[in-house]
N, C-alpha and C positions, 0 to 999 in steps of 0.2 A: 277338755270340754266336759262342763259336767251334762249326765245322763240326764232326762223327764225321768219322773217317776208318777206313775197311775195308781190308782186304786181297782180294785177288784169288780166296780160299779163305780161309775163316772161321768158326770155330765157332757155330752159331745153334742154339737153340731153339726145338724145334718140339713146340705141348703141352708144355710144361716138360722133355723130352728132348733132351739136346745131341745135334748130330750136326754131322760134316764139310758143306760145303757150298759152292758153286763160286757167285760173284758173277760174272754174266756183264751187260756192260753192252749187248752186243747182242742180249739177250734181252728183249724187251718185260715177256713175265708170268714168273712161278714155277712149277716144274717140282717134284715131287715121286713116288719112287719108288712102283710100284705094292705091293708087297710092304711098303716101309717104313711106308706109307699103312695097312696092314691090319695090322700091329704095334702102330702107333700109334691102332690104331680111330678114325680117323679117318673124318668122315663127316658127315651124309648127303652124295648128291651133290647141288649148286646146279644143276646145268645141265651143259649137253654142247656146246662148243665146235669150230669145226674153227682148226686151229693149222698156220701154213705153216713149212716148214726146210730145208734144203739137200735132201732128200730128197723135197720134195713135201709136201702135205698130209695132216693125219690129222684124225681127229673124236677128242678126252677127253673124258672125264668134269670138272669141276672140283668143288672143293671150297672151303671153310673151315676155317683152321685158327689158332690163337693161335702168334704169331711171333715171336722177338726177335733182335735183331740190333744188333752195336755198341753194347746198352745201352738201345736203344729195342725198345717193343713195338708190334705190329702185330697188326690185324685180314686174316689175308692170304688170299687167293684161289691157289691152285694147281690146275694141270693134274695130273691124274695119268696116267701114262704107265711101261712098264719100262724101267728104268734100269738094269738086273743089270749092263749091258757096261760100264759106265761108273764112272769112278773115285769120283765125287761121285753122292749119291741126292737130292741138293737141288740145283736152282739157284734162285739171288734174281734174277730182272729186272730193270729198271726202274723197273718199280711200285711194289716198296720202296724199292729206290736213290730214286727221285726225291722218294719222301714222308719218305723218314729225312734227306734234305739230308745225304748221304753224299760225303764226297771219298774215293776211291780212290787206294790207292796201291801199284801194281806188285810194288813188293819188300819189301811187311810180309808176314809171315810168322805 
């Protein structure tokens, strides 16, 4: 069976809404903007987290939300947090990356 393969930024589906979104393999979960989050009525919150970064720790909210990526769907778990400074309002994890058996590949675009 051949593997999906992603790009390093990739278009996904969040709730049937396309959006930009940053594949980071050093990111354990999914990250999801707080604004993007309340566009997309996304909700309720599952629980409250605290999440370690370059910056120290923080306590999120997490959620649920209906996911796709490279052609696969997901039942996914995201942190929500504000994201306005930042290019991408999504990032994918791990936790997808590892359940979609995704190979990455640097220079797909």
């Amino acid at each position: 069976m051949k593997r999906p393969t992603i790009g390093l930024s990739e278009k996904v589906k969040i709730q049937g809404r396309e959006v930009a979104a940053k594949v980071d393999t050093g990111a354990s979960r999914c990250s999801i903007d707080l604004n993007l989050a309340a566009v997309l009525h996304l909700g309720p919150i599952i629980g409250i987290r605290d999440y370690r970064n370059a910056h120290g720790t923080t306590t999120r909210p997490v959620i649920r939300a209906k996911l796709e990526v490279g052609g696969k769907r997901f039942n996914a778990i995201f942190n929500v947090v504000d994201r306005k400074r930042l290019k991408y309002k999504v990032l994918i994890g791990e936790s997808i990356i590892r359940r979609g058996k995704f190979i990455i590949d640097p220079i797909r675009k």
